[in-house]
HTML snippet that shows the backbone in 3Dmol.js (N, CA, C, O; Angstrom):
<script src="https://3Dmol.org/build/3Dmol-min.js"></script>
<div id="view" style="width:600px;height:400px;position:relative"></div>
<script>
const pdb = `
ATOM      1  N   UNK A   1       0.825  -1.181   0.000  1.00  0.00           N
ATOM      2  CA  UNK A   1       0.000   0.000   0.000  1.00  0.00           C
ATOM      3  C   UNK A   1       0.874   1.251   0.000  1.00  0.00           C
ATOM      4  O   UNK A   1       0.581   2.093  -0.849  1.00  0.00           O
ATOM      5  N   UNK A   2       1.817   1.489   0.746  1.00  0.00           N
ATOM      6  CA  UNK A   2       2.995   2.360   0.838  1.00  0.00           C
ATOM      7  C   UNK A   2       3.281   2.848  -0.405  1.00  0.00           C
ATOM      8  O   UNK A   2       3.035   4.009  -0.730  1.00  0.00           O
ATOM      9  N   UNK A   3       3.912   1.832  -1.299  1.00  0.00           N
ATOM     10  CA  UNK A   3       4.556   1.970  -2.506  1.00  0.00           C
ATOM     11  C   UNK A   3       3.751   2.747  -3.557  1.00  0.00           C
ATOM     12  O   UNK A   3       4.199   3.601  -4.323  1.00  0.00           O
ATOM     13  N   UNK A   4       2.037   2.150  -3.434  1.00  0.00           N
ATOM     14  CA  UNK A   4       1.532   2.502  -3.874  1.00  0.00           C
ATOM     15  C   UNK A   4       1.228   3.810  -4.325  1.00  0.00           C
ATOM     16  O   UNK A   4       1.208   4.402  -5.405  1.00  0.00           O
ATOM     17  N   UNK A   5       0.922   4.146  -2.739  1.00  0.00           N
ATOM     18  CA  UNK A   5       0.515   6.010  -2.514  1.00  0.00           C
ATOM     19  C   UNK A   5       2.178   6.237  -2.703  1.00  0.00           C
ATOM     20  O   UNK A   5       2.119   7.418  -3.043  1.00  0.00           O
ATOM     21  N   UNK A   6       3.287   5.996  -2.716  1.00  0.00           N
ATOM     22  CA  UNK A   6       4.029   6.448  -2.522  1.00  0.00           C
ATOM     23  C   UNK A   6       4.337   6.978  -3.954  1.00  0.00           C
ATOM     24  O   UNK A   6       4.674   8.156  -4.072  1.00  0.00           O
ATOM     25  N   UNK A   7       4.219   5.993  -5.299  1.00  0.00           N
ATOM     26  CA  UNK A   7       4.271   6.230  -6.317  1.00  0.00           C
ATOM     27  C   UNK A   7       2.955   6.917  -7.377  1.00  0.00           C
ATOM     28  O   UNK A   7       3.047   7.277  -8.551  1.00  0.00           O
ATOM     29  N   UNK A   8       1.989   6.925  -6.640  1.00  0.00           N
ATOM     30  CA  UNK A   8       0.892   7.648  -7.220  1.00  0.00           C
ATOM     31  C   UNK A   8       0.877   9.228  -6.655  1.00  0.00           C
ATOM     32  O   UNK A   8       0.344  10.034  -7.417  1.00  0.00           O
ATOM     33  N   UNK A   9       1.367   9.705  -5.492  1.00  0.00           N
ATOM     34  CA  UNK A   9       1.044  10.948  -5.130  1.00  0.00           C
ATOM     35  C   UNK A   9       2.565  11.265  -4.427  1.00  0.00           C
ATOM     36  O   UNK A   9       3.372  11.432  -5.341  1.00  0.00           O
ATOM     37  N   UNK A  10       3.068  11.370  -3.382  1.00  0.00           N
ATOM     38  CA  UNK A  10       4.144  11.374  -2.784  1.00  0.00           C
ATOM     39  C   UNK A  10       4.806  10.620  -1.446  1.00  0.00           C
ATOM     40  O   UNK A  10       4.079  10.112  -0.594  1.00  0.00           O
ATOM     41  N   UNK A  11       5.669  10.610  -1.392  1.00  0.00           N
ATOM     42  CA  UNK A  11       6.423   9.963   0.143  1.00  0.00           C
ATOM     43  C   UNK A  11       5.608  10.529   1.349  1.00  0.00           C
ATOM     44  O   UNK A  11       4.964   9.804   2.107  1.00  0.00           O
ATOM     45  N   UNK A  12       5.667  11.491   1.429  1.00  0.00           N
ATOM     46  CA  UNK A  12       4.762  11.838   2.767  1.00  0.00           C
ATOM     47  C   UNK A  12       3.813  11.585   3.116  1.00  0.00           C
ATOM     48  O   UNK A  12       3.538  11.163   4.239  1.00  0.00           O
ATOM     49  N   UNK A  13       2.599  11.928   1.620  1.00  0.00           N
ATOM     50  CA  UNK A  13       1.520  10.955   1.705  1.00  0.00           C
ATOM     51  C   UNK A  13       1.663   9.297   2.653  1.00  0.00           C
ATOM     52  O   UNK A  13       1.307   8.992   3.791  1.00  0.00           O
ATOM     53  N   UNK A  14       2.220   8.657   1.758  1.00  0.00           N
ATOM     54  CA  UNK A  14       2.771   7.592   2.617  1.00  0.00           C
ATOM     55  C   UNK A  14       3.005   7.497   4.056  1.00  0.00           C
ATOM     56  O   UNK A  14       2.276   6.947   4.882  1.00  0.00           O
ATOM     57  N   UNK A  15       4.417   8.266   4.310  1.00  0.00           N
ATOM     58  CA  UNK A  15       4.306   8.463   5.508  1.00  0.00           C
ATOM     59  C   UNK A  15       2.943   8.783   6.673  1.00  0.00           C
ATOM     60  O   UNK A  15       2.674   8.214   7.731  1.00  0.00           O
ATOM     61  N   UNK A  16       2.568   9.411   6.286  1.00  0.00           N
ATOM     62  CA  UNK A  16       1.319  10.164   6.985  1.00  0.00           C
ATOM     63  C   UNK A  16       0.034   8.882   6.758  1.00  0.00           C
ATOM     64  O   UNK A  16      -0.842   8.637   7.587  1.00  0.00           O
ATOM     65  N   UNK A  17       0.183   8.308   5.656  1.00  0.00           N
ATOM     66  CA  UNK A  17      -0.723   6.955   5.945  1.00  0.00           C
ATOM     67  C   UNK A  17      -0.535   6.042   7.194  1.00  0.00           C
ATOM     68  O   UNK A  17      -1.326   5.615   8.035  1.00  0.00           O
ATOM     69  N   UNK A  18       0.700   5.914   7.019  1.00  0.00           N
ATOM     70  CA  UNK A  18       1.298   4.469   7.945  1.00  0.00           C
ATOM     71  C   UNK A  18       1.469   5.344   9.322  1.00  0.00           C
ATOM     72  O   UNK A  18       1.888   4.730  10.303  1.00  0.00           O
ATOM     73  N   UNK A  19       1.226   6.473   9.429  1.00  0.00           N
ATOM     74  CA  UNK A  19       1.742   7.288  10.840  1.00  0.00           C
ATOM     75  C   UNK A  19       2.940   7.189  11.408  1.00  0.00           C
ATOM     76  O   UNK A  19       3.105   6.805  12.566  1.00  0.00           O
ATOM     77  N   UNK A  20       4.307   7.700  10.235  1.00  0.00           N
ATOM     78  CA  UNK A  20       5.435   7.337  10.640  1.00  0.00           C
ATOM     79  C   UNK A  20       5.842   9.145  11.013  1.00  0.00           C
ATOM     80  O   UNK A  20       5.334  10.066  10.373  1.00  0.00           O
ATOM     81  N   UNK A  21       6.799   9.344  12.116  1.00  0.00           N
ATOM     82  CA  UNK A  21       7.308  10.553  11.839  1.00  0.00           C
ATOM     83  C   UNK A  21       8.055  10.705  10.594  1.00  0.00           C
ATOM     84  O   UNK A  21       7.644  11.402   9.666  1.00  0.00           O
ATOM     85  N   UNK A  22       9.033  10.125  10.574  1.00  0.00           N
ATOM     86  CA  UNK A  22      10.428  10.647   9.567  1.00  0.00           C
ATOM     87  C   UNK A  22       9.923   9.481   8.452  1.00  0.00           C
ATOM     88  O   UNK A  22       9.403   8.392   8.694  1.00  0.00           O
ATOM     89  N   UNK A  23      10.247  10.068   7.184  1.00  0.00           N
ATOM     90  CA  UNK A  23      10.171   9.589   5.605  1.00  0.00           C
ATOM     91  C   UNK A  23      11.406   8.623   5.590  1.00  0.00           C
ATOM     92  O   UNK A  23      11.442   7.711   4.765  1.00  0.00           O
ATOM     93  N   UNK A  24      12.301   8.792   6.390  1.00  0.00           N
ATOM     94  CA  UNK A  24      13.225   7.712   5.842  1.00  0.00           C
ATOM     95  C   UNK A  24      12.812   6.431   6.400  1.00  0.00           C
ATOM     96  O   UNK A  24      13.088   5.418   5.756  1.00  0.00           O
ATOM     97  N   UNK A  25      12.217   6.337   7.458  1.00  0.00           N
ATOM     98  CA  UNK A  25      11.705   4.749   7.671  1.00  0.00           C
ATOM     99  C   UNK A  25      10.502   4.499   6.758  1.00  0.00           C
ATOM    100  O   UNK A  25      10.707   3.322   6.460  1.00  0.00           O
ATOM    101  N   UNK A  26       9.598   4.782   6.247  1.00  0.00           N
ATOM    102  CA  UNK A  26       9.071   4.855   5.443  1.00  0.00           C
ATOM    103  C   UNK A  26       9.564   4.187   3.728  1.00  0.00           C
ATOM    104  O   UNK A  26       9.036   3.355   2.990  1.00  0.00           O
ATOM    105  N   UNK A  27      10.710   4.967   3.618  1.00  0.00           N
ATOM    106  CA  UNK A  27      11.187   4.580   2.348  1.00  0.00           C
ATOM    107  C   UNK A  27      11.990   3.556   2.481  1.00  0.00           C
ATOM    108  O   UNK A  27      11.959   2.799   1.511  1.00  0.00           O
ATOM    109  N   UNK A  28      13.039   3.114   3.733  1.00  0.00           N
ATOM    110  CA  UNK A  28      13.981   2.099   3.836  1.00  0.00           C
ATOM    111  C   UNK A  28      13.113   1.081   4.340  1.00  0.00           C
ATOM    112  O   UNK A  28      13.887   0.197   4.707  1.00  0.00           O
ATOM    113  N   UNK A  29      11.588   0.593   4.634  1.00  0.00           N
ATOM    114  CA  UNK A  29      10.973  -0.415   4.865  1.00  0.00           C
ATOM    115  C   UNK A  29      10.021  -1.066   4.517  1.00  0.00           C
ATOM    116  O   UNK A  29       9.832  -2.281   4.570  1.00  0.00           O
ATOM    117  N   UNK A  30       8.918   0.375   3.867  1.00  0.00           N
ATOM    118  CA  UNK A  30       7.697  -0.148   3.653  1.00  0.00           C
ATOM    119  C   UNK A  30       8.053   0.890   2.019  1.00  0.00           C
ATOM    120  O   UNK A  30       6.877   0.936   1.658  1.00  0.00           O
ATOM    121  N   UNK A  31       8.506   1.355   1.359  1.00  0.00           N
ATOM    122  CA  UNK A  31       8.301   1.436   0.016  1.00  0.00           C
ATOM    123  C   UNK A  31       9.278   0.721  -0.750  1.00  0.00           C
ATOM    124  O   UNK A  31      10.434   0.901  -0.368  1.00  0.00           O
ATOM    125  N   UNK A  32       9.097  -0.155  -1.875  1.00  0.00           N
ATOM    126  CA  UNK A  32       9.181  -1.150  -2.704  1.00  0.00           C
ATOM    127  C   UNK A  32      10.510  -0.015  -3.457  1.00  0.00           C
ATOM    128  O   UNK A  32      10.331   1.196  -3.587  1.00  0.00           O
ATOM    129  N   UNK A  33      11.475  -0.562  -3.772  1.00  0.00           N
ATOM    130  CA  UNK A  33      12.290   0.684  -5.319  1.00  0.00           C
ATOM    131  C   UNK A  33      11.762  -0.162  -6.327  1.00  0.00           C
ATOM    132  O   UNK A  33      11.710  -1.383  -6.178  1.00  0.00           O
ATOM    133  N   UNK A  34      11.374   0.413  -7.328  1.00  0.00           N
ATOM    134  CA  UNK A  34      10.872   0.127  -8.367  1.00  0.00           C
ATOM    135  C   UNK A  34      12.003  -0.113  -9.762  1.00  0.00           C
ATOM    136  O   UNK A  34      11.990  -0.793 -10.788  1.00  0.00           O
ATOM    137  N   UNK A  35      13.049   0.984  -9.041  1.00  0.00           N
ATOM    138  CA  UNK A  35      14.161   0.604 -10.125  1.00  0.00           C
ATOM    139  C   UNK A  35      15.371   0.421  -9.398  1.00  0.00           C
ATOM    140  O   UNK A  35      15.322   1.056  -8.345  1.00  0.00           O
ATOM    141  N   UNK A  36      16.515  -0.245  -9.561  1.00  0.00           N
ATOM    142  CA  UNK A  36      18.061  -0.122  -8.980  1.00  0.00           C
ATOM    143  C   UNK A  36      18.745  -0.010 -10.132  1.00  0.00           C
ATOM    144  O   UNK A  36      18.728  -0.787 -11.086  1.00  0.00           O
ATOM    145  N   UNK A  37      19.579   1.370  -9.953  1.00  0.00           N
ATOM    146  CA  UNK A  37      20.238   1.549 -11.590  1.00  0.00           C
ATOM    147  C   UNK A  37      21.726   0.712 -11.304  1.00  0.00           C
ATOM    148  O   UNK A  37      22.292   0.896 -10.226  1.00  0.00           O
ATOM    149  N   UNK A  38      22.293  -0.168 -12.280  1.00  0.00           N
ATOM    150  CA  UNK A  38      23.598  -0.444 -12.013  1.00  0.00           C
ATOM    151  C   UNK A  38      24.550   1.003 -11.452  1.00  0.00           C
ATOM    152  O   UNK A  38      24.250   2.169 -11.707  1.00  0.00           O
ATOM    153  N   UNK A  39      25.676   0.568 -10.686  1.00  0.00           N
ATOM    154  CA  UNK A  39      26.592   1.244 -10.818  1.00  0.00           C
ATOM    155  C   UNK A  39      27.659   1.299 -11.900  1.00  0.00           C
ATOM    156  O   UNK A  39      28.314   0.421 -12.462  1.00  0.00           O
ATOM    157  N   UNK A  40      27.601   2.988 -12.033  1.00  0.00           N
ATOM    158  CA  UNK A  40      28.275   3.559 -13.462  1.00  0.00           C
ATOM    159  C   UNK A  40      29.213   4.591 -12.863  1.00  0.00           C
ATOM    160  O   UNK A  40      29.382   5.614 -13.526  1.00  0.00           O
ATOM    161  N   UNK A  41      29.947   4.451 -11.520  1.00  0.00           N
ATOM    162  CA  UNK A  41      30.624   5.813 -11.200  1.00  0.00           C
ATOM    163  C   UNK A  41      32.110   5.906 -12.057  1.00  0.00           C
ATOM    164  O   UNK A  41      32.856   6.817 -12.418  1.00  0.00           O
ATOM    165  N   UNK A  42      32.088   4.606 -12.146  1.00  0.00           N
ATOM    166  CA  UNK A  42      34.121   4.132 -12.739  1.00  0.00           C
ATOM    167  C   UNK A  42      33.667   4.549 -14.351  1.00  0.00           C
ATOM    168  O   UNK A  42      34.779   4.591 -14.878  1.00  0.00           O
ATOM    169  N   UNK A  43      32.984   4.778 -15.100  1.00  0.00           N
ATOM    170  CA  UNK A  43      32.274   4.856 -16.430  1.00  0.00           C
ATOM    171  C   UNK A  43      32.010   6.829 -16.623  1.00  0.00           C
ATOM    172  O   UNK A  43      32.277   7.644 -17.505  1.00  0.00           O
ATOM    173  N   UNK A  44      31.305   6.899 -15.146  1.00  0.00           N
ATOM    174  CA  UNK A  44      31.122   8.618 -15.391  1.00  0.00           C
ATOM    175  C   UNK A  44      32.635   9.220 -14.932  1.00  0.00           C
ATOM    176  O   UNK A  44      33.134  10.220 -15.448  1.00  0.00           O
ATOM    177  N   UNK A  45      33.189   8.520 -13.997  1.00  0.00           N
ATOM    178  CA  UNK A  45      34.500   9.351 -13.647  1.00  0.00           C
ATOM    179  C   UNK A  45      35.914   9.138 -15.009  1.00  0.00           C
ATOM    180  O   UNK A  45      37.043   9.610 -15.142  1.00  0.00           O
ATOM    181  N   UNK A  46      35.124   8.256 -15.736  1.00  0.00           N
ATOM    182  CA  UNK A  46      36.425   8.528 -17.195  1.00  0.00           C
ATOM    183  C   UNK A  46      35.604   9.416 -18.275  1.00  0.00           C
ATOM    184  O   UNK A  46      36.259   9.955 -19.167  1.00  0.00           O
ATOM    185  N   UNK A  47      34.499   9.553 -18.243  1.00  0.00           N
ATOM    186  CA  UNK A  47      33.677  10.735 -19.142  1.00  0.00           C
ATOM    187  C   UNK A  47      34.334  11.752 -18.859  1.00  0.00           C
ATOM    188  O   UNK A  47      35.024  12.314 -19.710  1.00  0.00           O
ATOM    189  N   UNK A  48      34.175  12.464 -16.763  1.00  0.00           N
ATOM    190  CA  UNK A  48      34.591  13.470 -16.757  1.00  0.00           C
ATOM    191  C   UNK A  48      36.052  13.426 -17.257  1.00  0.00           C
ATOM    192  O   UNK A  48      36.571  14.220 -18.041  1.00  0.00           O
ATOM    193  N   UNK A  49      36.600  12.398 -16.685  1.00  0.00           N
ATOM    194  CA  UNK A  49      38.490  12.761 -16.912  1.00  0.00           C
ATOM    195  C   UNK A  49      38.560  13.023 -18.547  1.00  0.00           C
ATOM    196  O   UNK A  49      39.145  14.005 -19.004  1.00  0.00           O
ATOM    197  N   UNK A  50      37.866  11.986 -19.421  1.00  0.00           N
ATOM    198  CA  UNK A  50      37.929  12.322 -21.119  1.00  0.00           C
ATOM    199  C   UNK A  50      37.476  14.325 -21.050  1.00  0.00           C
ATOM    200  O   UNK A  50      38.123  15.328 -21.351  1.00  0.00           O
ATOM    201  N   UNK A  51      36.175  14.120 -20.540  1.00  0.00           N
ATOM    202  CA  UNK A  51      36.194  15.993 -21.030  1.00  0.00           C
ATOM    203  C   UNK A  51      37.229  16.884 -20.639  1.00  0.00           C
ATOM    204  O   UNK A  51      37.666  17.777 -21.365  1.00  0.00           O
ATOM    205  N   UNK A  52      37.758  16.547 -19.063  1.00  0.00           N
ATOM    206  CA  UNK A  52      38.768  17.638 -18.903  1.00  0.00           C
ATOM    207  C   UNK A  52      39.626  17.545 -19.652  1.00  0.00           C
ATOM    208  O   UNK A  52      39.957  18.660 -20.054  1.00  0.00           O
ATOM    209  N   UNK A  53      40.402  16.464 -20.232  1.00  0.00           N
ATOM    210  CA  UNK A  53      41.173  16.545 -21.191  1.00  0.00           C
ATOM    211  C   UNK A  53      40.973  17.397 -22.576  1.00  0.00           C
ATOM    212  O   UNK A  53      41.812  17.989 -23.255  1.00  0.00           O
ATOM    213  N   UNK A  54      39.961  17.289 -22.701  1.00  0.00           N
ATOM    214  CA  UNK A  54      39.228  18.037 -24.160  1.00  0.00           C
ATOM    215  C   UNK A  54      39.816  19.452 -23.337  1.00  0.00           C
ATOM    216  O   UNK A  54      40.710  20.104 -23.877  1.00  0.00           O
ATOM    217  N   UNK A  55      39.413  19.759 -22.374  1.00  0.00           N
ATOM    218  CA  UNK A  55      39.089  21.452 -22.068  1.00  0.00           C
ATOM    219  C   UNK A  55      40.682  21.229 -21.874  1.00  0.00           C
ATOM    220  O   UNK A  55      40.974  22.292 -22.422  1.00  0.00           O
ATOM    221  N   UNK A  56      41.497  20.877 -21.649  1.00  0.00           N
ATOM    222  CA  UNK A  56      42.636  21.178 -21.264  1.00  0.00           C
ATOM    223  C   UNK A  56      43.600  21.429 -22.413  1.00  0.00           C
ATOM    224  O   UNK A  56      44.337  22.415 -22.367  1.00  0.00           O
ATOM    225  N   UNK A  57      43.639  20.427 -23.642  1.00  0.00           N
ATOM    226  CA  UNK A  57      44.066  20.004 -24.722  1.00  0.00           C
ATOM    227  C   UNK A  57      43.763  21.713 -25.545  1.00  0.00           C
ATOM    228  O   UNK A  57      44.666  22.269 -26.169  1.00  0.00           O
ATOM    229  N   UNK A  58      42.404  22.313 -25.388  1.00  0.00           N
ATOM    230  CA  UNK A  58      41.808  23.218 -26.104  1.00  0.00           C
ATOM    231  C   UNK A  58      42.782  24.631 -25.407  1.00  0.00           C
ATOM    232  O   UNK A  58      43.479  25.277 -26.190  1.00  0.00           O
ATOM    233  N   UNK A  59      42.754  24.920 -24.272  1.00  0.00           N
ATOM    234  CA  UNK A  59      43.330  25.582 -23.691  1.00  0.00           C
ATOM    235  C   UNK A  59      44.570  25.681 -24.084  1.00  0.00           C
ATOM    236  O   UNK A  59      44.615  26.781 -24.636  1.00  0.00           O
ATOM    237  N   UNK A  60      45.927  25.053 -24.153  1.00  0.00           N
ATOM    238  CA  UNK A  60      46.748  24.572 -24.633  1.00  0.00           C
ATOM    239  C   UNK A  60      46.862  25.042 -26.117  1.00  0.00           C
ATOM    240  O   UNK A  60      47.868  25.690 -26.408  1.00  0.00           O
ATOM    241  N   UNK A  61      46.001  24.803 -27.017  1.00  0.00           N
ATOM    242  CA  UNK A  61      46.413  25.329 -28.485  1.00  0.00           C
ATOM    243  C   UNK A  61      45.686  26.854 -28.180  1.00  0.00           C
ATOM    244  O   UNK A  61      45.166  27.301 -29.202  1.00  0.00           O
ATOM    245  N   UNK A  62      45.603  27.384 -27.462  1.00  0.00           N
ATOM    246  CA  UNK A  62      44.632  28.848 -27.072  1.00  0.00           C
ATOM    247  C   UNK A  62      43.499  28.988 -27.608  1.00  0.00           C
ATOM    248  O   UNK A  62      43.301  30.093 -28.115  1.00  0.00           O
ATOM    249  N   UNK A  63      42.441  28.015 -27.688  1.00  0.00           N
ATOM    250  CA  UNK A  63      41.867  28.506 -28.075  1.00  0.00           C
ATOM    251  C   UNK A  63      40.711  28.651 -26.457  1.00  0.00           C
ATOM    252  O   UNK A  63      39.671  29.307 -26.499  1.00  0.00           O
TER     253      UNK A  63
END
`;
const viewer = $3Dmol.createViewer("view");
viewer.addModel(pdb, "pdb");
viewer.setStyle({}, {cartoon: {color: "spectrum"}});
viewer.zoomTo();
viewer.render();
</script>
């Protein structure tokens, strides 16, 4: 039911259903994640290192 209201209207809603004070017990017990994205930090941290290189490389010929 949590998940439900949680994903049709908001977390608090929720909360305030189940009569929890704080949203984080709420979300770490009674709402479902609907998605878990893989981890991509080793993937975004060579994007950034590839762009700084671009900006650095560019800098370098002045432009």
């Amino acid at each position: 039911m949590a998940t439900q209201v949680a994903n049709s209207t908001t977390i608090a809603n929720a909360t305030a259903l189940l009569g929890h004070a704080d949203e984080g017990t709420t979300v770490r017990h009674y709402v479902k994640r609907t998605h878990v994205a893989p981890d991509l930090r080793v993937v975004i941290d060579q994007l950034v290192e590839q762009a700084a290189t671009v900006v650095d490389t560019g800098r370098n010929r002045g432009n």
